[in-house]
C-alpha positions as CSV (number, residue, x, y, z in Angstrom):
1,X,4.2,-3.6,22.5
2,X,8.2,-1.8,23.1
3,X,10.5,-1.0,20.9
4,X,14.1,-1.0,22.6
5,X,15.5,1.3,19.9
6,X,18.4,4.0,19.1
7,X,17.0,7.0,17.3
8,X,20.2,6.9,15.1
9,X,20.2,3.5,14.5
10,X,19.3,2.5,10.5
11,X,18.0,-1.0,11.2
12,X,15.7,0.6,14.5
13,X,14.4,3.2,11.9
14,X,13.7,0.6,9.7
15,X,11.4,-1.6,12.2
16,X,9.9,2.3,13.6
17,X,8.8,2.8,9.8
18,X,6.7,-0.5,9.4
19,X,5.2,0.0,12.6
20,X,4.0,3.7,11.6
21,X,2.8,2.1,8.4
22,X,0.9,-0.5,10.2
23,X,-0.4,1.9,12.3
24,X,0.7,0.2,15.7
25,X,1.2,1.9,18.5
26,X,4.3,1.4,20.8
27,X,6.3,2.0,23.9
28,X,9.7,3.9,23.3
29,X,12.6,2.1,25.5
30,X,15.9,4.3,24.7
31,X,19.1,2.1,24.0
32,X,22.0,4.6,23.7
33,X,24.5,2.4,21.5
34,X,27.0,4.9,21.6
35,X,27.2,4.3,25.3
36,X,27.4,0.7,25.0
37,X,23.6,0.2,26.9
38,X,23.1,-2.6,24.1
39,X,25.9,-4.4,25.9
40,X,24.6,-4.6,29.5
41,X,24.0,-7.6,30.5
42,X,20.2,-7.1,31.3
43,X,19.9,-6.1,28.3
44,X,21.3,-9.0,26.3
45,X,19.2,-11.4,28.4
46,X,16.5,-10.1,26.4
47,X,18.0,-10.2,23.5
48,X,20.8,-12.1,22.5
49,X,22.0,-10.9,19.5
50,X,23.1,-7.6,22.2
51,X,21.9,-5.1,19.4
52,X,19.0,-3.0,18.5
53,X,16.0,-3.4,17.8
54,X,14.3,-5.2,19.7
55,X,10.9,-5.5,19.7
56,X,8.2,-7.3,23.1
57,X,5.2,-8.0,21.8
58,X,3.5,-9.9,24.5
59,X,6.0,-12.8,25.5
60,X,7.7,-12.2,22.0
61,X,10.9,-10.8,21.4
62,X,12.7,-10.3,18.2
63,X,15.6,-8.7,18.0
64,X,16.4,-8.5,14.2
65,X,15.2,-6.3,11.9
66,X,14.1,-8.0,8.7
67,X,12.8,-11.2,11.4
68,X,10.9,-7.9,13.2
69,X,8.9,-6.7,10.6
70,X,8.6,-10.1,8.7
71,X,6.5,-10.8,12.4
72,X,4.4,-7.6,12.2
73,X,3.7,-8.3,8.3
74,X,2.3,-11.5,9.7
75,X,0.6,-11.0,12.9
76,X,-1.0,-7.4,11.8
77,X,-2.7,-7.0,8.3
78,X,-3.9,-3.8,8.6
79,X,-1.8,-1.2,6.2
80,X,0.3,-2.3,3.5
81,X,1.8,-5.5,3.2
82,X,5.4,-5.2,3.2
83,X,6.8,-8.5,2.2
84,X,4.5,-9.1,-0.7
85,X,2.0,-12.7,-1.5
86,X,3.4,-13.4,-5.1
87,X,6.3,-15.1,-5.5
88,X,8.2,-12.7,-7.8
89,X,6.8,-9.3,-6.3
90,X,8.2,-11.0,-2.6
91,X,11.5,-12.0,-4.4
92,X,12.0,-8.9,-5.8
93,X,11.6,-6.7,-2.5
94,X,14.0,-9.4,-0.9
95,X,16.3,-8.7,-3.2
96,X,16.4,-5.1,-2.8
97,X,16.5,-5.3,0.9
98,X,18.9,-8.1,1.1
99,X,21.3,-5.7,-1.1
100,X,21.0,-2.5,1.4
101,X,20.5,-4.9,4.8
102,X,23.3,-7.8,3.6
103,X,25.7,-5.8,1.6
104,X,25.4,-2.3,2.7
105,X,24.8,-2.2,6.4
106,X,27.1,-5.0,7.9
107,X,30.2,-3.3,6.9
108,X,29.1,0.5,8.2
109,X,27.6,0.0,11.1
110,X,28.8,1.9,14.4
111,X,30.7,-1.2,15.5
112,X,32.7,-1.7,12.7
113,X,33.7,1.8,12.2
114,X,34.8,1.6,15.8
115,X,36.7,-1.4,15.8
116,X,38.3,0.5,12.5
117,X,39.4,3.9,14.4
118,X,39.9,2.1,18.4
119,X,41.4,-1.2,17.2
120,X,42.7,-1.0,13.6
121,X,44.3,3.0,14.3
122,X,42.2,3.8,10.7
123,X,42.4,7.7,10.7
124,X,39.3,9.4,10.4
125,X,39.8,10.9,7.1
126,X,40.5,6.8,6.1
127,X,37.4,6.0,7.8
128,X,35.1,8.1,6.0
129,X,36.7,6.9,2.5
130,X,35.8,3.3,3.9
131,X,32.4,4.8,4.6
132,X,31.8,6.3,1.4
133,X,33.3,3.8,-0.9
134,X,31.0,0.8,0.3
135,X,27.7,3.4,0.2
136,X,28.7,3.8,-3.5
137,X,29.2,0.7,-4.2
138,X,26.2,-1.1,-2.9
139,X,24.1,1.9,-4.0
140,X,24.8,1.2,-7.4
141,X,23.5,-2.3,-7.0
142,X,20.1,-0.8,-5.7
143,X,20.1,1.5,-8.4
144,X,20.2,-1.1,-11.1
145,X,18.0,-3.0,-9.5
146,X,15.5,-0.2,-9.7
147,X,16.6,1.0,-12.9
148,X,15.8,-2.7,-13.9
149,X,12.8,-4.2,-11.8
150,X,11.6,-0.6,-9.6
151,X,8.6,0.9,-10.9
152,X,6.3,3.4,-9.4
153,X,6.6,6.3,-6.3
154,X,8.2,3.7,-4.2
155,X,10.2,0.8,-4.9
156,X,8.2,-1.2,-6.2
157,X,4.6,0.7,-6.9
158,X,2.6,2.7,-5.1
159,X,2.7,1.3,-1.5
160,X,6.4,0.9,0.4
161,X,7.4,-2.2,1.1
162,X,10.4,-3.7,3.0
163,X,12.4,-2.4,0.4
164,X,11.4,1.3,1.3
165,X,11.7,0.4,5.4
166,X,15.6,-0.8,4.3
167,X,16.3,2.1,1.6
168,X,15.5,5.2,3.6
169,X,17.6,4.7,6.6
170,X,20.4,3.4,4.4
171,X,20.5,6.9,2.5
172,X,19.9,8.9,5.8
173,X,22.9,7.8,7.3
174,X,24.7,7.7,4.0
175,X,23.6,11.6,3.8
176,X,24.8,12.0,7.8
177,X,28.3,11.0,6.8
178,X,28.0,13.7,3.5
179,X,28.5,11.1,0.8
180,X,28.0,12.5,-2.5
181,X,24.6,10.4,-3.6
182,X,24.2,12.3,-7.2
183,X,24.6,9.2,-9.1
184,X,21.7,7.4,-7.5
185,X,18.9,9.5,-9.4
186,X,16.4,6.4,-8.8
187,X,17.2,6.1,-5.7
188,X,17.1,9.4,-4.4
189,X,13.8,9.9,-6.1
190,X,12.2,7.2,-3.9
191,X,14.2,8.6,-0.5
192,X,12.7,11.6,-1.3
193,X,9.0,10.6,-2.0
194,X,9.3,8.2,0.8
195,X,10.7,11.1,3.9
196,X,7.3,12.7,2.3
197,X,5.1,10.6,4.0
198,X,3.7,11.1,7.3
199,X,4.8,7.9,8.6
200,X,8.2,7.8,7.6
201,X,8.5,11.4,9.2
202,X,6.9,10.2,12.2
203,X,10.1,6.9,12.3
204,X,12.5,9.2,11.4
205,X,16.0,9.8,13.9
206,X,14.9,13.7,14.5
207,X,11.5,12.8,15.4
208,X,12.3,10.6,18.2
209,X,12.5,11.0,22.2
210,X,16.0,9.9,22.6
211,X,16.7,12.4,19.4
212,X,20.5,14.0,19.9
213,X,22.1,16.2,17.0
């Protein structure tokens, strides 16, 4: 099994986390999307949506996130089961990641935030408002949603979910770019539980080999 990943790239750390949970072991491949490398056009051969992850497993290649670990939860029991058997449980973590993965993500994301300051001539200070305003917003969403349906150390009880995979690199980056994440009690409370655990430490940016401060 490889993992073409980014070390600082949330949806990468989310696919790194579930296969720490599982248990799975790996090969690293290094995809610097800072330098474009996700671009080239060897790469996007193998994986058309020219982004990262993507994950080989044998003669199958994924390269979105949510499809990624959806595949492991599938093809390898062992560990916790991330996307969950009963109907309402399964909804409920969809939810939650759909609100950080759907609403969050899409609009932060390196290549928006480049196409902002390159194409657009957004100032950096005007950047970082952009940045910061859609974190809070869509924070607040997965804050009621815990307040409302959350229970437990995690999420949604005592074993992560996808919900935990999408949360925690959402609020890492969020914390990179020094938004102020004091009215997220709930959700702060499972980001810090979560970075606890040995195997979200072991997915986490600093922890990998193509790590750069």
């Amino acid at each position: 099994m490889r993992l073409h990943s980014f070390f600082n790239s949330s949806t990468s750390y989310r696919v790194r986390i579930a296969l720490a949970l599982k248990g799975l072991d790996y090969e690293y491949v290094p995809v610097n999307i800072r330098r474009l490398e996700h671009q080239a056009p060897a790469y996007v051969d193998l994986n058309p949506s020219a982004n990262v992850p993507l994950l080989e497993d044998g003669e199958v290649r994924l390269g979105q996130s949510l499809a990624i670990i959806d595949y492991l939860d599938a093809t390898y029991p062992q560990g916790p089961r991330l996307v969950p058997a009963d109907a309402l449980a399964r909804a409920r973590v969809l939810e939650l990641s759909a609100a950080i993965a759907c609403d969050i993500h899409p609009v932060n994301n390196l290549r928006v935030l480049r196409y902002l300051v390159k194409e657009l001539g957004v100032a950096e200070d005007a950047k970082n408002a952009w940045y910061e305003h859609w974190i809070a917003e869509g924070l607040a969403a997965v804050e009621r949603l815990l307040a409302q349906h959350g229970h437990g150390a995690y999420c949604f009880g005592d074993a992560p979910t996808l919900a935990d995979c999408c949360l925690v690199p959402q609020v890492a980056n969020a914390l990179r770019m020094q938004c102020d994440l004091s009215a997220f009690p709930r959700v702060m409370a499972v980001h810090e539980h979560c970075v606890a655990q040995p195997a979200f430490a072991a997915a986490a940016p600093g922890a990998q080999p193509d790590y750069a401060a």
